[in-house]
Backbone bond lengths (Angstrom), bond angles and torsions (degrees), N, CA, C in turn:
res aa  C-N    CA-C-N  psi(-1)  N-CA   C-N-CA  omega(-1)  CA-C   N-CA-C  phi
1 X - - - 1.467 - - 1.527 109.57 -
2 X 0.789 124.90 137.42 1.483 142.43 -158.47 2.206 107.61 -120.79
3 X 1.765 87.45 91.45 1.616 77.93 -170.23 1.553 90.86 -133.67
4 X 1.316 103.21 155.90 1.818 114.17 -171.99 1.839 96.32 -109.51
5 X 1.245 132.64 145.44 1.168 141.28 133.33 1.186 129.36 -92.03
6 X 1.543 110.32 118.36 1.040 140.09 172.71 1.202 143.75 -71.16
7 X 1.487 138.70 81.16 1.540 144.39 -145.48 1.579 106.86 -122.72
8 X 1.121 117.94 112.33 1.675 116.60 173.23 1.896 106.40 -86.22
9 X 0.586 114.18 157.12 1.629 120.58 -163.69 1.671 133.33 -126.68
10 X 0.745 155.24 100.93 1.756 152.66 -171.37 1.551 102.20 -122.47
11 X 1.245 136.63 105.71 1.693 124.64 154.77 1.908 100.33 57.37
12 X 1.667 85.46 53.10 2.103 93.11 168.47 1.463 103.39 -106.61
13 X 1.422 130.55 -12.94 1.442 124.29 174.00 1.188 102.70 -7.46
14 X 1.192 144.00 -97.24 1.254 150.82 -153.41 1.431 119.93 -41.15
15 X 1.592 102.79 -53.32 1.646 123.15 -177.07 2.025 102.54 -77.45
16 X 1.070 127.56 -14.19 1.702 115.35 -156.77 1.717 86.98 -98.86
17 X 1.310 133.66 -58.24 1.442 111.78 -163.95 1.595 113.85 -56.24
18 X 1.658 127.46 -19.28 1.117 135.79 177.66 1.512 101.28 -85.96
19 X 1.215 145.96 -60.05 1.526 131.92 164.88 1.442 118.37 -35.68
20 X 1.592 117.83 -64.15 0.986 110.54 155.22 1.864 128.36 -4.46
21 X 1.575 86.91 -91.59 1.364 90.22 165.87 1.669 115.26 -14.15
22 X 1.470 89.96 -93.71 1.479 110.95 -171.06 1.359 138.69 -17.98
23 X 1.677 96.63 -44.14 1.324 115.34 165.86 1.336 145.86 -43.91
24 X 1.815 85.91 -73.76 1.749 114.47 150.83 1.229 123.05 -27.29
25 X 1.461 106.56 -45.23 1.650 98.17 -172.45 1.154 100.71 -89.08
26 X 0.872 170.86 -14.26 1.489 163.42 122.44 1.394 107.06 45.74
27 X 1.528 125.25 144.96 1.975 103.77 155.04 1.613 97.70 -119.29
28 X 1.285 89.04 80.04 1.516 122.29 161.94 1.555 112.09 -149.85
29 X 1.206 123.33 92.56 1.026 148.19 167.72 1.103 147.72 -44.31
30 X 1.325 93.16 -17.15 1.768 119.22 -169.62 1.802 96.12 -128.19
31 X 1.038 117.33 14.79 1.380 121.20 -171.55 1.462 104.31 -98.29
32 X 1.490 121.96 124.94 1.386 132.89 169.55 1.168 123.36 -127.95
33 X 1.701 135.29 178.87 0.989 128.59 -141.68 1.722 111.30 -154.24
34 X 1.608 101.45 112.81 1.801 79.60 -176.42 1.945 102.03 -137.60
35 X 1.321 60.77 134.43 2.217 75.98 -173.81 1.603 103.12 -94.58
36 X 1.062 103.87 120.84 1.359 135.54 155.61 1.312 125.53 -70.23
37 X 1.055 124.28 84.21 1.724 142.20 -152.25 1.547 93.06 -100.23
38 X 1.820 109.75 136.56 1.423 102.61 145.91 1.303 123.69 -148.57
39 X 1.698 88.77 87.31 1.553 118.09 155.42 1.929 93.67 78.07
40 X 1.035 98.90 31.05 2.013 109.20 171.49 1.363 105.19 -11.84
41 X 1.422 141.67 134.90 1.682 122.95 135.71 1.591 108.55 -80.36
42 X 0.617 142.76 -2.49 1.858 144.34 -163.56 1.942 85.70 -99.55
43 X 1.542 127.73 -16.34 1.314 114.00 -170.47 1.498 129.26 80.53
44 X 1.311 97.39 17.91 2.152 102.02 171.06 1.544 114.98 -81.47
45 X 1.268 109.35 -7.55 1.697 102.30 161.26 1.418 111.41 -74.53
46 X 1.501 114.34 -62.42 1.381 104.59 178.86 1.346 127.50 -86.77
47 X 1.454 128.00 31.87 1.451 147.33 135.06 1.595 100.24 -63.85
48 X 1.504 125.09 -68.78 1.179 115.74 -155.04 1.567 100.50 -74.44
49 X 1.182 125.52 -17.78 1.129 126.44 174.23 2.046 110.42 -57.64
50 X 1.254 100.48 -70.22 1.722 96.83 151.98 1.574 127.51 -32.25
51 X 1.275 121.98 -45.11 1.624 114.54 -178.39 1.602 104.15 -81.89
52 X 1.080 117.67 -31.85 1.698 128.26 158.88 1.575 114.62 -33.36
53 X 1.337 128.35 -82.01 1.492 146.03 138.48 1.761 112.57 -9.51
54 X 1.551 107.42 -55.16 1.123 94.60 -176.27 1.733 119.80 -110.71
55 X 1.374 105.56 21.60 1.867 121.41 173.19 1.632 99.78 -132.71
56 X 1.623 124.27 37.35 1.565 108.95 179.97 1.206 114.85 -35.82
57 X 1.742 128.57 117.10 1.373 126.16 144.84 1.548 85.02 135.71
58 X 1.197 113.65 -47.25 1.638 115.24 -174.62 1.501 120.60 -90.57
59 X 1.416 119.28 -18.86 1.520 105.40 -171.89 1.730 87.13 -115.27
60 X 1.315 137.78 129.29 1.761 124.06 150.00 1.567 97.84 -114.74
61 X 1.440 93.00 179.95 1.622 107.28 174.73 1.720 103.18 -138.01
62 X 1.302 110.30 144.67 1.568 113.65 128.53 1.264 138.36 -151.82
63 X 1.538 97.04 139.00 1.335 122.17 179.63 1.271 135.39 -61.73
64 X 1.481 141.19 102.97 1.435 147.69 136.69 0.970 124.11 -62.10
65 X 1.589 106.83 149.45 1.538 122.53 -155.92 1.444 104.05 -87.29
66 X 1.561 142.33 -1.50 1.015 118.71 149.95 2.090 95.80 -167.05
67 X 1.505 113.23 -164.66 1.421 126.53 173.60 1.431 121.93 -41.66
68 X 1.449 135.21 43.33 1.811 157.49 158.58 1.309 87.54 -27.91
69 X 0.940 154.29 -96.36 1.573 138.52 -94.13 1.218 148.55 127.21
70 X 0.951 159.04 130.73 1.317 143.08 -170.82 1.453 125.32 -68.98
71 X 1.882 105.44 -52.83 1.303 122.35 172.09 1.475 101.53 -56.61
72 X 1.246 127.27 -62.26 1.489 113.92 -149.52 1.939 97.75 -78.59
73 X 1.095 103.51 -3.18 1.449 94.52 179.00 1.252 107.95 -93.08
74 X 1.415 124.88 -18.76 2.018 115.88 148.43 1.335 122.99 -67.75
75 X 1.334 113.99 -35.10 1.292 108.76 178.63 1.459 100.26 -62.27
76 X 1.319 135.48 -68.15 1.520 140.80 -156.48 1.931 89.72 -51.40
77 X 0.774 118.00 -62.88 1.835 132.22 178.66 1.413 84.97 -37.59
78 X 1.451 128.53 -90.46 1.289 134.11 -168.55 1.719 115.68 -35.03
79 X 0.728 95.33 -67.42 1.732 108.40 178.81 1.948 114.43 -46.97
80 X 1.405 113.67 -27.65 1.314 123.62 -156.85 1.573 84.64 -100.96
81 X 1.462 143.12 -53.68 1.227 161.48 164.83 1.371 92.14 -46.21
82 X 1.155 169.24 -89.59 1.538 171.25 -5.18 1.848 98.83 -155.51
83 X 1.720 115.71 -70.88 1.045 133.23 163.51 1.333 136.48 -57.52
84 X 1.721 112.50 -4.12 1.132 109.40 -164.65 1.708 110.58 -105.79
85 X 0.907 130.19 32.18 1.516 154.31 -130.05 1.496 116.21 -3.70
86 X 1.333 91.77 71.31 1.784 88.05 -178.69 1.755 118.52 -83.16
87 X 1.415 134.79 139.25 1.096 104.03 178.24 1.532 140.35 -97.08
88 X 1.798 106.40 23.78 1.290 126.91 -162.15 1.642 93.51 -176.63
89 X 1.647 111.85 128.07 1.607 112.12 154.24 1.480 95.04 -107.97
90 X 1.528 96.72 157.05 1.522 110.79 174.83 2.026 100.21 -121.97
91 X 0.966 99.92 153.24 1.970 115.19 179.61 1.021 122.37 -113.69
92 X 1.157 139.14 90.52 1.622 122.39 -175.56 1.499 96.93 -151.46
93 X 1.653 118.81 166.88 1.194 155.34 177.82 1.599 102.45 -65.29
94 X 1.292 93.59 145.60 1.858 117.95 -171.64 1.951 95.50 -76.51
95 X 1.752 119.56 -37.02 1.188 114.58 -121.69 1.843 69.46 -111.84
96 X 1.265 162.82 43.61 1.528 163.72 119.43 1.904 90.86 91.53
97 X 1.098 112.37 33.76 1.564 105.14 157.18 0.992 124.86 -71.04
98 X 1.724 114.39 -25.86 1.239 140.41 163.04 1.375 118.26 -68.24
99 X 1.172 121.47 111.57 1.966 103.07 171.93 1.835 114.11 -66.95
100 X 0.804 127.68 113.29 1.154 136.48 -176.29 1.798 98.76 -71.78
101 X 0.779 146.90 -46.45 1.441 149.19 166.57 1.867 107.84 -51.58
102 X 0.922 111.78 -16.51 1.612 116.01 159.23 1.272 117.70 -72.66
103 X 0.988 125.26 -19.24 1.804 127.66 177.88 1.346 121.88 -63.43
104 X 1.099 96.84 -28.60 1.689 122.85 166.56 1.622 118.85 -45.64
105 X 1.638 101.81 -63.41 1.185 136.02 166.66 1.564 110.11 -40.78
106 X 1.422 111.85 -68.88 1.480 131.27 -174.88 1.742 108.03 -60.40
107 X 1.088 105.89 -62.11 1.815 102.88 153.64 1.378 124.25 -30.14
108 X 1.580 136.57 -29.34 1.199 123.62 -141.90 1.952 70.96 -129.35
109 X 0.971 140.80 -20.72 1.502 122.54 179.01 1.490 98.96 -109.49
110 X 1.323 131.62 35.07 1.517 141.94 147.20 1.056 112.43 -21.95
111 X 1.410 91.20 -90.62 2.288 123.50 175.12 1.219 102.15 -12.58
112 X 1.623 115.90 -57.72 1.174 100.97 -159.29 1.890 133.49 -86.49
113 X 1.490 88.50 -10.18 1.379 81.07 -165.17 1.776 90.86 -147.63
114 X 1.488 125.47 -172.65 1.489 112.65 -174.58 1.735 124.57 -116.59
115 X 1.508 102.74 5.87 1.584 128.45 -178.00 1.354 108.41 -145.46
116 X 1.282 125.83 110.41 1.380 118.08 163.08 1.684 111.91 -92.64
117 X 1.332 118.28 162.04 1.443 103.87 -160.17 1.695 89.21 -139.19
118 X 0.902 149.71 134.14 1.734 170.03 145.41 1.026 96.35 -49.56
119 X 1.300 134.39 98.03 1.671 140.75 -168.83 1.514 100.56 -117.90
120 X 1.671 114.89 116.73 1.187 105.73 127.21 1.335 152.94 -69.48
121 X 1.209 118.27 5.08 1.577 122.72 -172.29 1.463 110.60 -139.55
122 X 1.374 90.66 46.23 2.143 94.54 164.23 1.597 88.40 -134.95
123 X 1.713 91.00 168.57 1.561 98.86 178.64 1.704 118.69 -40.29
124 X 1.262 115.32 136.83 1.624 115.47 -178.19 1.286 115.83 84.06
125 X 1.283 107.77 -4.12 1.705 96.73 -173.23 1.661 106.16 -106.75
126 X 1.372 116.06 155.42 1.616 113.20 175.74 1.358 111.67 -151.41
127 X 1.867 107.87 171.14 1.343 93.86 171.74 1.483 108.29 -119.27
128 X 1.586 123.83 151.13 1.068 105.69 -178.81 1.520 148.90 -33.09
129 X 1.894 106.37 149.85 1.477 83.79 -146.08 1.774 108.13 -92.38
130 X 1.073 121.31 3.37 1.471 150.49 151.73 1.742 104.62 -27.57
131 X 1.470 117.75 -39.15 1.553 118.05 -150.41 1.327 80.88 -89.47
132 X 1.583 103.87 148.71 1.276 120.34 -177.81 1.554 95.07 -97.25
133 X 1.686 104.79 164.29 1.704 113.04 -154.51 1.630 98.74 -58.74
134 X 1.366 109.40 -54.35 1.840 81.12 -163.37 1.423 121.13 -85.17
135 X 1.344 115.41 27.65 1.373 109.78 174.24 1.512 107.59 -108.48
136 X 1.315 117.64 -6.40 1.695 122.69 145.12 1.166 120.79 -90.58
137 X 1.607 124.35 -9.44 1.375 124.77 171.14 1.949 89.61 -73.57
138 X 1.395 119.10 -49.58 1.331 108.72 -163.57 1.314 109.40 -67.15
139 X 1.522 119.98 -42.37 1.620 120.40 161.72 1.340 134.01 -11.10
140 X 2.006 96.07 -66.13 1.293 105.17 -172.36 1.815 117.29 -90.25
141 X 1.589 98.32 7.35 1.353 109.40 168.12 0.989 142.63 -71.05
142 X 1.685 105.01 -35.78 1.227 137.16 -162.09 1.525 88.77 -92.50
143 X 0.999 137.67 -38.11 1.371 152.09 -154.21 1.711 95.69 -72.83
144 X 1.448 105.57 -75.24 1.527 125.54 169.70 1.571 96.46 -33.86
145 X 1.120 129.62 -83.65 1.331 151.10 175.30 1.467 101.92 -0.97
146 X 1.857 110.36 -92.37 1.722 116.59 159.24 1.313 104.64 -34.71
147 X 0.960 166.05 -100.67 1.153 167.72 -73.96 1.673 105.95 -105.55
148 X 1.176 103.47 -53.84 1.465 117.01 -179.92 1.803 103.13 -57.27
149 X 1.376 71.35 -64.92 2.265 75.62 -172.01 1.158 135.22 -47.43
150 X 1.458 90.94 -17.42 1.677 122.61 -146.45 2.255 103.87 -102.40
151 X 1.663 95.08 -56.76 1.143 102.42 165.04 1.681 90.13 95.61
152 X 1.185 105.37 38.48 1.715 103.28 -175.52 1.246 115.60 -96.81
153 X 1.278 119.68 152.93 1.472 110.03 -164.03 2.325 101.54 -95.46
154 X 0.910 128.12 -10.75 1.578 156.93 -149.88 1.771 84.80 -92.88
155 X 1.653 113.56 123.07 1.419 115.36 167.00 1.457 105.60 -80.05
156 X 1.232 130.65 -11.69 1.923 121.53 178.13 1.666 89.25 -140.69
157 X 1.125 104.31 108.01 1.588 130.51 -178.61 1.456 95.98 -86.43
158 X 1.530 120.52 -53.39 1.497 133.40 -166.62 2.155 109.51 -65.30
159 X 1.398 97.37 -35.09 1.679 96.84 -173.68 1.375 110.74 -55.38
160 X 1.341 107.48 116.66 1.590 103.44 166.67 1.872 111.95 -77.32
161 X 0.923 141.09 45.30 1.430 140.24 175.99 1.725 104.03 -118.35
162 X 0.964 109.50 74.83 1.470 123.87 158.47 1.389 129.57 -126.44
163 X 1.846 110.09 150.13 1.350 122.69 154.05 1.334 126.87 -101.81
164 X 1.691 97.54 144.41 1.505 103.45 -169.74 1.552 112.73 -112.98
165 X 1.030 128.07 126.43 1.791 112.54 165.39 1.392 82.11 -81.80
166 X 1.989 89.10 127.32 1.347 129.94 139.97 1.230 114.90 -13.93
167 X 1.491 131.84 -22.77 1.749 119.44 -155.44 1.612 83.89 -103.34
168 X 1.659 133.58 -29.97 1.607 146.83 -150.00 1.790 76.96 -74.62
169 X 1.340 113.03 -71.93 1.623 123.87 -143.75 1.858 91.99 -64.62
170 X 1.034 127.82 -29.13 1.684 141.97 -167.93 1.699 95.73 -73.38
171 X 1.294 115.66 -50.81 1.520 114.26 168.84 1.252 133.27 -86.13
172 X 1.539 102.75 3.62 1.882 106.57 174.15 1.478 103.96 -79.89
173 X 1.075 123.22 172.00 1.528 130.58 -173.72 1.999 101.47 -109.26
174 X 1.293 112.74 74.44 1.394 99.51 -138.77 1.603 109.37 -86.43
175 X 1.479 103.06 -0.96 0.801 103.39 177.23 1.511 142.21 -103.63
176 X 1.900 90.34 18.98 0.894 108.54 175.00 1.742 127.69 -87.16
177 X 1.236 80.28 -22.26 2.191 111.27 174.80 0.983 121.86 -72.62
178 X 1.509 94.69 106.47 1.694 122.97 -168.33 1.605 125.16 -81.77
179 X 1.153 93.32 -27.10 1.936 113.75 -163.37 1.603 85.80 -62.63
180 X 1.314 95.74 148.26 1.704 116.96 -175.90 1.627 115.29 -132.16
181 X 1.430 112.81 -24.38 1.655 100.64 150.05 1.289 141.81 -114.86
182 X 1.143 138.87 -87.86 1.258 121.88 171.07 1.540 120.39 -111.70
183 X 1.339 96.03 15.37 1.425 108.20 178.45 1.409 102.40 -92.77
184 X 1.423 123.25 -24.11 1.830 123.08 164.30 1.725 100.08 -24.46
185 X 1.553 100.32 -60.38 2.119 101.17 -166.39 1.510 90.31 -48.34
186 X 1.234 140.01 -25.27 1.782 114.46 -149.46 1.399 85.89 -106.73
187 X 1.736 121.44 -9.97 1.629 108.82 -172.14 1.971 93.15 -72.44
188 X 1.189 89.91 -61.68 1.711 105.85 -161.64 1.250 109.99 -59.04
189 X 1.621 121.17 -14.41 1.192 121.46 -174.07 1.847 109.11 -79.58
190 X 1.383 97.68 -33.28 1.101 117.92 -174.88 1.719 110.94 -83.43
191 X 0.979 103.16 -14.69 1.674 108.93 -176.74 1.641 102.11 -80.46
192 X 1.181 93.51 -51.00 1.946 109.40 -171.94 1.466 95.32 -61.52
193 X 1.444 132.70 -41.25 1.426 139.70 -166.71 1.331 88.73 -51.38
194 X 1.491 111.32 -94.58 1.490 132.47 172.22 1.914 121.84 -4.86
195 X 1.421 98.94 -24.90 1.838 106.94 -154.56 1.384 70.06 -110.80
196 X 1.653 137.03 -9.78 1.654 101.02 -170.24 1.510 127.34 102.75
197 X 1.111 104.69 -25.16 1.461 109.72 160.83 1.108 151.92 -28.61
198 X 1.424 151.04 102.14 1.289 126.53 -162.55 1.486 128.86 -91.09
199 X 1.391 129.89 154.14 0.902 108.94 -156.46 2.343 113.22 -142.00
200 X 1.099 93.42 134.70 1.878 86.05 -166.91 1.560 105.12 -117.21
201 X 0.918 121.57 168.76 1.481 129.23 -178.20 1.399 114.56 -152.43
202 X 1.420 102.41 126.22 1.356 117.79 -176.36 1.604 121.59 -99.75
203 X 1.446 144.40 150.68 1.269 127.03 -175.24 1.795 114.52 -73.10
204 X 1.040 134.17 140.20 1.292 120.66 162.22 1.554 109.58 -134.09
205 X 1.485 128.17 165.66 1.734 134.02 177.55 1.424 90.46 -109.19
206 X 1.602 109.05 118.12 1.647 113.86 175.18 1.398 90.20 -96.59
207 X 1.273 92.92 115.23 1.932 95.27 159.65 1.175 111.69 -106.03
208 X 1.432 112.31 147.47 1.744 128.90 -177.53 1.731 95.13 -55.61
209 X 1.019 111.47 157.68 1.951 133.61 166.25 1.636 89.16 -57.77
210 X 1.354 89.14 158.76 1.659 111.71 -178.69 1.319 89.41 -148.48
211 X 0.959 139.44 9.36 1.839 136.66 174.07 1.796 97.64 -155.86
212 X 1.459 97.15 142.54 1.509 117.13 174.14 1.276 90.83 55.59
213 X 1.866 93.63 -164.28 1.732 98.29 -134.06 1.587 101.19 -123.92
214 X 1.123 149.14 123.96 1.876 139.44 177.44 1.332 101.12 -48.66
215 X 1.116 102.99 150.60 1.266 129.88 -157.44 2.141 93.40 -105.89
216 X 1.380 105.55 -39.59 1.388 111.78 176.24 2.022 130.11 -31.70
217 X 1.032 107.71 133.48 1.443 93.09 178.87 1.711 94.26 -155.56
218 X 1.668 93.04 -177.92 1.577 91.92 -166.54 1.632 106.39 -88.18
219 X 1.285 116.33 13.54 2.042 122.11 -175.56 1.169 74.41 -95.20
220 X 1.821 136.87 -57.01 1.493 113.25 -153.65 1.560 99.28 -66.88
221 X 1.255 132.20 -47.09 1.762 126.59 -167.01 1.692 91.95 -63.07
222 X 1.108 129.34 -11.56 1.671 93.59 -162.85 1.688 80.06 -112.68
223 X 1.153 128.08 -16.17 1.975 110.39 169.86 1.701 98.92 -69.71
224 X 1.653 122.08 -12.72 1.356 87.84 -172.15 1.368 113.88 -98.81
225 X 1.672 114.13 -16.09 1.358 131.42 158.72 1.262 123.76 -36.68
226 X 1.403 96.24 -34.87 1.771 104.70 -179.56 1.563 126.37 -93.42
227 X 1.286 87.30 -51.14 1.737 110.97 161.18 1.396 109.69 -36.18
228 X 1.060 124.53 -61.93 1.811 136.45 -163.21 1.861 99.56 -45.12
229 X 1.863 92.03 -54.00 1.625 88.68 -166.36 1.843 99.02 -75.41
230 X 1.473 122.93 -39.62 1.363 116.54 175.20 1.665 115.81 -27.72
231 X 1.610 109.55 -62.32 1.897 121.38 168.10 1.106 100.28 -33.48
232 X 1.309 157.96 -24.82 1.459 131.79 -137.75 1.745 83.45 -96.15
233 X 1.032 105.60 -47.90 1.653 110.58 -162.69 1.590 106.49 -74.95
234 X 1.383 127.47 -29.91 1.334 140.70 -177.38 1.836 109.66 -58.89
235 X 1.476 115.16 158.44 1.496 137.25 166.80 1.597 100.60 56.06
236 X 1.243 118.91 19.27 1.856 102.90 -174.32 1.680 96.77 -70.73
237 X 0.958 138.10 -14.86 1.642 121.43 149.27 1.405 120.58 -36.02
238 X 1.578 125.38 -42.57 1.310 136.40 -131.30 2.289 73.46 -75.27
């Protein structure tokens, strides 16, 4: 199976030669890797540019001219990946909140369904145990929150750690998806819902970053506060 992971990037120097790693060793073979850089000062474009050079075929990059976004930096990833016949993209974080050794996992429940999703909030799954109570009380709020408004069938609507078959992202309208922080996962999640899609969830332990800096702030929570109820009225074409 032939699947690319997909990482958008800001000041990951630290975190990408260790993902890197991580990846590669995989026993998935056909698995490659493309970082979505925008325009780093710390130098993680032209790091990944080096693992590029030295993994031909498996590591690419691309570069934006400066601080875009999160969402539009999957879409641009997504869209560039689209033609190249991959048979699965995967989404996840530069900074290992993501277990990267779960991809494995997500690969092997493909067959069955057309999105696998890295769930913190099904049996087995958690969030780090470091977070003090109400910032997993707010977690699993926000979660409830999408979910409710939304009518989604997915217990973590908000996790960006998903795989897509190539055929899901080919029938989203993607260029219609506006959301720019982490409310993008509840746009697209909700788009794929809508088109029919099926959808599975696997357990994962999100641990907080231990290198570089969150990217989170209180403009991204209050675009997604807003965003959520905006979706309700959105894609009734789909």
């Amino acid at each position: 199976m032939k699947i690319t992971v997909v990482t958008p990037t800001y000041n990951e120097a630290e975190n990408l030669p260790k993902l890197v790693t991580a990846l590669l060793s995989l026993p998935l073979p056909e698995l490659s890797f493309l970082v979505v850089d925008d325009n780093s000062p710390d130098g993680t474009g032209q790091l990944a540019e080096e693992f590029k050079r030295a993994y031909p075929g498996r590591v690419d990059v691309l570069h934006r001219p400066g601080k875009l976004g999160l969402g539009t930096a999957y879409i641009q990833g997504f869209q560039y990946l689209l033609g190249q016949g991959m048979d699965a993209i995967v989404q996840m974080d530069a900074d290992f909140s993501h277990p990267p050794e779960k991809i494995v996992e997500m690969a092997e429940m493909l067959p069955v369904c057309d999105v696998v999703v890295g769930s913190r909030y099904v049996p087995g799954g958690s969030l780090d145990v470091r977070w003090p109570f109400w910032r997993k009380m707010l977690s699993g709020w926000g979660n409830l929150y999408a979910r409710t408004i939304l009518g989604l069938p997915m217990r973590d609507v908000t996790g960006g750690f998903r795989m897509w078959k190539t055929a899901v992202l080919k029938a989203m309208p993607l260029e219609r998806i506006r959301s720019n922080g982490y409310v993008f996962q509840v746009e697209t999640g909700s788009v794929a819902n809508k088109l029919g899609f099926r959808f599975r969830e696997i357990p994962i332990y999100f641990a907080e970053r231990r290198l570089g800096k969150s990217k989170m702030s209180l403009r991204i929570q209050l675009e997604a506060a807003v965003r959520v109820w905006q979706l309700r009225g959105m894609y009734k074409n789909l």
